[in-house]
C-alpha positions, -999 to +999 in steps of 0.1 A: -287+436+292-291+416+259-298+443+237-328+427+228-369+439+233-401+420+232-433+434+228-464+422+221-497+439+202-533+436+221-561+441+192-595+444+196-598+465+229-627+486+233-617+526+223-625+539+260-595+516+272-565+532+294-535+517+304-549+508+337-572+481+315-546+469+298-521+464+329-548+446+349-552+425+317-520+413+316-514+416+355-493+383+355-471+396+331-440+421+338-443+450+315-414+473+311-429+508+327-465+495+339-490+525+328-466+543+315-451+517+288-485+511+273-489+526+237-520+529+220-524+527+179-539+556+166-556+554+129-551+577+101-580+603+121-561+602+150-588+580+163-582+552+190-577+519+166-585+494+198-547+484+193-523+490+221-485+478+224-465+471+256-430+464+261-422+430+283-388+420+303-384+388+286-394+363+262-406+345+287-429+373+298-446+370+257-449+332+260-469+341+298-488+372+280-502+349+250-521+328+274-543+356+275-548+352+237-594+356+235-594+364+267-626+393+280-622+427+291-662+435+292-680+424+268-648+422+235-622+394+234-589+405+229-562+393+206-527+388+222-498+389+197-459+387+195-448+423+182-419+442+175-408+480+186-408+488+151-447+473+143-452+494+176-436+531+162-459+528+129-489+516+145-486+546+172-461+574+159-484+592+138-502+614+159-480+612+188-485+640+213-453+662+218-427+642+243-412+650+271-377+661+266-350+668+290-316+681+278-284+668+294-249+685+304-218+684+318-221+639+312-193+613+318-173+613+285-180+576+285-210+578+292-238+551+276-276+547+269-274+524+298-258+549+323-287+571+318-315+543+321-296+535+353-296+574+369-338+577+356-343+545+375-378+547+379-390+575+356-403+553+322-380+569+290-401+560+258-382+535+237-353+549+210-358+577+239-319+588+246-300+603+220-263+616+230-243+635+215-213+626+201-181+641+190-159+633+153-150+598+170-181+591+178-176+589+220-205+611+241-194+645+239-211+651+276-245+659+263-279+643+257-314+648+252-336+621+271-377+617+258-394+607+289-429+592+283-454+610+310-445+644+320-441+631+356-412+614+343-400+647+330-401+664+362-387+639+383-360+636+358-356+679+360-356+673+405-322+651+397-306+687+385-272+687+395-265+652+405-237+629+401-233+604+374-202+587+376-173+611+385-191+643+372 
């Protein structure tokens, strides 16, 4: 993992869009999450903005997704754009509707962010979404909380109760 994210901002979407729209948009693009790694801007109302942000695998995946630069969905073109994770949280944290958390015990003492990406395989956890807990020398002290972005995500995350990760 390089450590690294690439996102890209869509402007000019009609209000009523989902994250459906925007996946078959882009549907020759890899997006990190599908439907559930699509965030929408939100203006100072609360109001849809017609700005959404996704999250892609590579840069390669931006250079691919800017092809789509003035393309249609109905009757609007669409603006494709290079973006950040941090353009994304002040376009879209505002209003954000309470997460879904999960609280973690009992964790491998050496436990990192990438350990518990790895056991939620499959269950989208927003970005900046794992926060552990650390001790005086800074090393996990066995806890976390996790911010999962659906609430499906949430409750597949509470069926993996009592599993192993690593030795404990």
């Amino acid at each position: 993992m390089s450590g690294f994210s690439f996102w890209l901002k869509l402007r000019g979407l009609p209000y009523n869009s989902g994250p459906t729209d925007i996946c078959r948009f882009l549907k020759d693009v890899r997006l990190e999450g599908g439907v559930d790694g699509v965030y929408f801007g939100v203006n100072n109302n609360g109001k849809p903005s017609g700005e959404a942000f996704v999250e892609v695998l590579t840069e390669g995946e931006v250079e691919k997704a800017l092809i789509h630069h003035k393309a249609m969905i109905g009757s609007r073109y669409i603006e494709v754009y290079a973006s950040s994770e941090d353009e994304m949280w002040r376009k879209t944290d505002k209003n954000r509707a309470p997460g879904h958390f999960v609280r973690l015990r009992g964790l491998p003492f050496g436990c990192l962010k990438e350990d518990i990406k790895t056991f939620f395989q499959g269950s989208y956890i927003r970005p900046r979404g794992i926060t552990l807990l650390l001790d005086r020398q800074e090393r996990c002290n066995g806890g976390a909380y996790v911010e999962f972005a659906t609430k499906k995500g949430c409750d597949s995350a509470v069926k993996r109760h009592r599993c192993m990760m690593g030795e404990r």
